[in-house]
C-alpha positions, 0 to 999 in steps of 0.5 A, spaced: 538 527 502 537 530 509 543 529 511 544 534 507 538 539 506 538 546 509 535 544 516 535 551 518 535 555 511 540 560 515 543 561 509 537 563 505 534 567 510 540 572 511 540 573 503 533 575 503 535 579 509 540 584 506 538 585 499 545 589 498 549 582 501 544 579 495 547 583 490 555 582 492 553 575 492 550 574 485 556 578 482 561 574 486 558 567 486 561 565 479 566 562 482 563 557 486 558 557 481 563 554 476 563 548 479 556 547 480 553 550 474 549 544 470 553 542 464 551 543 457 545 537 454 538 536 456 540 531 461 543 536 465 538 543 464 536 546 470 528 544 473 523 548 470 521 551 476 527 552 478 532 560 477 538 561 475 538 565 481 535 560 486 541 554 483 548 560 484 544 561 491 544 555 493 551 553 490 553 558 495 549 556 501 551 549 500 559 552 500 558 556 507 555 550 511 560 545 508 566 549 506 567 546 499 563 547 493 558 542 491 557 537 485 551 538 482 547 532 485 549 535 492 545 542 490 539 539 487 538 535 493 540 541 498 534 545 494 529 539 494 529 540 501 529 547 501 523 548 496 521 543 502 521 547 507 518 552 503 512 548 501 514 549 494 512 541 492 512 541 485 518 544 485 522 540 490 519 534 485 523 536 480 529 536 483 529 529 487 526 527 479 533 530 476 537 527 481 538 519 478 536 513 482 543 511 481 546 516 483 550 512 489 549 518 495 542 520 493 538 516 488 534 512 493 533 517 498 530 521 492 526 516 490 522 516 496 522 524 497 520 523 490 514 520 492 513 522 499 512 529 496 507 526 490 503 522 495 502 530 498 500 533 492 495 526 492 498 524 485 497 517 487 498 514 481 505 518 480 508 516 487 506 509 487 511 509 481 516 512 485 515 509 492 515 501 488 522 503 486 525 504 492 523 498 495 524 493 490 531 496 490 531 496 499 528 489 500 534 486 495 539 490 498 538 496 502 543 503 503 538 508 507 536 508 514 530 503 515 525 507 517 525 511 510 523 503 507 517 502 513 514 509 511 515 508 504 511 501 505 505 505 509 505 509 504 504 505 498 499 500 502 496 506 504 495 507 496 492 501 495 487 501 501 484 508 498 484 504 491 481 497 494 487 494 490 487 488 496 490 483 492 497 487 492 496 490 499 496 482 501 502 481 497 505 486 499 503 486 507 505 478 506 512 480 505 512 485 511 510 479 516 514 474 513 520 478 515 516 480 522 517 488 520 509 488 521 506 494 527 499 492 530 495 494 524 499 491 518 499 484 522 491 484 522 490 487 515 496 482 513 492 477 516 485 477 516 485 482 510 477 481 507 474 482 515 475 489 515 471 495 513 473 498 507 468 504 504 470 509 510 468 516 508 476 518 509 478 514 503 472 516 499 475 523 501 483 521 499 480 517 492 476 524 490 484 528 493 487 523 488 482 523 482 482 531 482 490 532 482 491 526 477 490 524 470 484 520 468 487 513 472 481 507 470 485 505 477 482 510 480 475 510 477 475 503 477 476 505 485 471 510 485 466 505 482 466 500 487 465 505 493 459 508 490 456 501 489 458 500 496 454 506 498 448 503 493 449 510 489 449 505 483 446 510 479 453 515 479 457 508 479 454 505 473 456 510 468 463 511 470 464 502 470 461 502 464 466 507 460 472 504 464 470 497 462 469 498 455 475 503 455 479 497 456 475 491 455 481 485 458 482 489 465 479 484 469 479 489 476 473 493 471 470 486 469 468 484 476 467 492 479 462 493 473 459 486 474 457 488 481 454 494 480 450 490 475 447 485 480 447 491 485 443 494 480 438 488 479 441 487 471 441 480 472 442 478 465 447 483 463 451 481 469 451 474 468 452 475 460 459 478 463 461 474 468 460 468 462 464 472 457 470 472 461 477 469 460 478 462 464 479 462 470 487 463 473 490 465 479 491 471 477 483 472 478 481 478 483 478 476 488 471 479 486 471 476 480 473 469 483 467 471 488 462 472 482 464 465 478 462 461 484 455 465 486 454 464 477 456 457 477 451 456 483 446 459 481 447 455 474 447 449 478 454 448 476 457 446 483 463 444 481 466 450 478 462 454 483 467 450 488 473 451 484 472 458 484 471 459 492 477 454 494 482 458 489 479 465 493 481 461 500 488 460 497 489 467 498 485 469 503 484 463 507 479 468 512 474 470 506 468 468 509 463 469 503 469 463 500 468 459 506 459 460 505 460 459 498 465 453 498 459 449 504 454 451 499 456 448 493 460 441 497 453 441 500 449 440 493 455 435 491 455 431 497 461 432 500 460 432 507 467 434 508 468 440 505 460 442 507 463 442 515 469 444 514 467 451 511 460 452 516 465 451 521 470 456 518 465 462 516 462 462 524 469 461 527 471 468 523 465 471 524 467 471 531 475 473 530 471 479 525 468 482 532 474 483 536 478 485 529 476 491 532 479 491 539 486 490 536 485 496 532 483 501 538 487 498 543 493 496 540 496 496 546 493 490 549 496 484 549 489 480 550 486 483 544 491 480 540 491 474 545 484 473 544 484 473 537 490 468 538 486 462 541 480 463 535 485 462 531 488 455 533 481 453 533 481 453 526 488 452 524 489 459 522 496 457 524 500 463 521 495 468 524 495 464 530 503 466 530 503 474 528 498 475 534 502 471 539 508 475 536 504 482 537 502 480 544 510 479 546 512 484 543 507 488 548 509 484 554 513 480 553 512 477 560 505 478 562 503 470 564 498 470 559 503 471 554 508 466 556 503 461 555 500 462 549 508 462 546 510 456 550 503 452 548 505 454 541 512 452 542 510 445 544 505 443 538 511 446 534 515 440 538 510 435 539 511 435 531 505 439 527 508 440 521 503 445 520 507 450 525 514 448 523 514 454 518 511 459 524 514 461 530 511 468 535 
C-alpha cells in the first residue's frame, strides 16, 4: 500500500496543470486503460465515488512512475492513497474496501488503511471491524511492517478506552506485554487497569465524535450512559440506559450500566430487582456487574456469594481495590481472618501504587517512577506487575545502579526457587 501510493501525486498534478494534456490523455489512455479496467460482475464495478476519469488517470499515473500497467489491485491501492492525500476519506474507504484481505500483496494493508481512515472519520464501530481483523491475521502469522500491527493495537485500544470496554482492553493489552511489545502507557493500563481515571472530558469529546458519525450502537450509547453517570447527570443518563436496556434485554454490559444509574439515582428497589434478575453468575460477568453482586449480596447479608462475586473480579483484575475492600468485608462477617487481612492489606498497598501511577504516566522517562512503583508491587506480590515496571525501567536505563539492582534482586528470587516468578522475567 505505501509502497505504492502516489507519495508526490506529480502525475495528477501535471494533468490538472494542462487541460490539453487531459485531453490527449483521456483519448489516448484506452490502451492502458485495457488492462486495468474492472471487468464485468458486481464484484469488479468501480467504487461508487469513484470516476471513470479518475480510474483511467490513475491507470496512466500508475504506468508512468513504474513503467508497466497496473492490475486492478495496484490502482486501487494507488487511488486510496491519493483520495488520502486529498483528504477524500470516505472515498479512499472505498478503495482500501474493494481491495480483498486475501489479496496477498494488499489485503492486510487494506485492512488497516480501511480502518485507520474509518477511525478518522470517528466511524469507531466500522473501524473496530477492520482493525481486529488485521490483527488477528498479524499475531498468527505477520506479512507487514511492525509498526502498522502497533498502531493498529493503539488504535483499537483507543476505541475500547473511549467505550469503557476495559474488560477486552485487558485482554488485549495482556497479549501486548506478554509478547513485551507494550510502551510505558500500555504497561500501566496493561497492569493496573481499575486505578485510572476514566471520564476525562477528551473521551467524552471522542465518544460524542463517534455517536454523531455512526449509527446507533448500544455500544456507544451504553458508553455515553456510563459517563453521564460518572458526571452525576443521572437525569440525561437514565433514559438513554433505560431504552438500551430494554432494547436489548441479555446484554449484561447495559444490565450493570442501567443498574448503577439507578443506584446513583437512590432507586434502590429497582436496582436491586435487576441485579436479582440477572443470569447466574460466570466468567463472562462484567467487571461492573460483578461489583454490583457482591455490594447486593452484602447488603442482603449473603456473604458468601457477596465473596464470590469479589474473588472472580480479582481473577482478572488483581489491582481492583473496591474487589479487595469488598472481598475484607465479607471474609470479615464470615470469620475468615485470612482473607479479612489479606484484602486490607491489598486495598491500601494499592491505593499507594495508584498515587504514583500518575508519576509514570507524566514522566515516562524516568526510570524510578517505574522503580517505585516496582518495589510497592513486591510488597504485595504483584509479581507480574512487578516484572513489567522493572522491564520499563531497563528499557530506560539499562545501566543505572538502581536499575541493575532491582533486576538482579528479582533475578535471585526467580533462583532462589519462588515459583510465583518463574514465568516473569524484567
Amino acid at each position: 500500500m505505501t509502497d505504492v501510493g502516489p507519495t508526490n501525486s506529480r502525475s495528477f498534478q501535471l494533468l490538472r496543470r494542462s487541460p490539453i494534456l487531459v485531453g490527449f490523455l483521456v483519448a489516448t489512455c484506452g490502451v492502458v486503460a485495457l488492462w486495468c479496467w474492472p471487468k464485468e460482475g458486481n464484484d469488479q464495478k468501480l467504487p461508487r465515488t469513484v470516476t471513470a476519469q479518475e480510474y483511467e488517470l490513475a491507470c496512466e499515473a500508475y504506468q508512468l512512475k513504474y513503467g508497466r500497467a497496473g492490475d486492478r489491485m495496484d490502482i486501487l491501492s494507488w487511488l486510496a492513497e491519493w483520495f488520502l492525500s486529498k483528504n477524500r476519506l470516505s472515498s479512499a474507504v472505498e478503495c482500501f474496501a474493494a481491495i480483498p484481505t486475501s489479496d496477498p500483496k494488499y489485503g492486510r494493508m487494506a485492512r488497516y488503511q480501511q480502518g485507520r481512515t474509518l477511525l478518522g472519520l470517528h466511524q469507531a464501530i466500522k473501524a473496530e471491524q477492520q482493525l481486529r481483523e488485521v490483527i488477528a491475521l498479524e499475531e498468527e502469522s505477520a506479512t507487514i511492517e511492525p509498526r502498522f500491527l502497533i498502531d493498529a493495537r493503539q488504535r483499537l485500544r483507543h476505541i475500547l478506552e473511549v467505550e469503557l470496554r476495559f474488560e477486552e482492553r485487558h485482554r488485549l493489552l495482556r497479549g501486548v506485554i506478554l509478547r513485551r511489545e507494550e510502551d510505558p502507557f500500555e504497561a500501566v493500563i496493561g497492569c493496573f487497569p481499575s486505578l485510572l481515571r476514566w471520564n476525562g472530558l477528551d473521551a467524552v469529546r471522542w465518544l460524542e465524535e463517534f455517536r454523531a458519525a455512526s449509527d446507533s450502537s448500544p455500544v456507544l450509547e451504553i458508553a455515553m450512559g456510563r459517563y453521564l453517570t460518572g458526571q452525576g447527570k443521572v437525569a440525561q443518563a437514565r433514559p438513554i440506559l433505560a431504552t438500551v436496556f430494554s432494547d436489548h434485554p441479555a446484554n449484561l454490559t447495559a444490565r450493570s450500566a442501567y443498574i448503577a444509574c439507578l443506584l446513583e439515582a437512590g432507586e434502590f428497589d429497582d436496582a436491586e430487582k435487576l441485579i436479582e434478575e440477572s443470569p447466574p453468575r460466570t466468567d463472562d460477568d462484567p467487571w461492573l456487574l460483578l461489583l454490583q453482586r457482591g455490594s447486593h449480596g452484602m447488603r442482603k447479608r449473603n456473604y458468601r456469594e457477596a465473596a464470590e462475586s469479589f474473588k472472580q473480579v480479582l481473577l482478572q483484575d488483581e489491582t481492583c481495590i473496591e474487589a479487595w475492600q469488598g472481598l475484607a468485608q465479607a471474609a470479615r462477617m464470615l470469620n475468615d481472618k485470612s482473607s479479612q487481612n489479606q484484602g486490607l492489606k491489598m486495598a491500601t498497598w494499592l491505593a499507594r501504587i495508584q498515587n504514583h501511577l500518575g508519576k509514570t504516566i507524566q514522566d515516562s522517562s524516568n526510570p524510578n517512577s517505574f522503580l517505585d512503583v516496582a518495589e510497592l508491587c513486591e510488597e504485595i506480590n504483584l509479581n507480574r506487575a512487578r516484572a513489567v515496571m522493572i522491564r520499563c525501567a531497563r528499557r530506560l536505563n539499562p545501566t543505572m545502579d538502581r536499575v541493575r539492582a532491582a533486576t538482579e534482586r528479582f533475578d535471585r528470587q526467580q533462583s532462589g526457587g519462588d515459583q510465583s516468578l518463574k514465568d516473569d522475567s524484567p
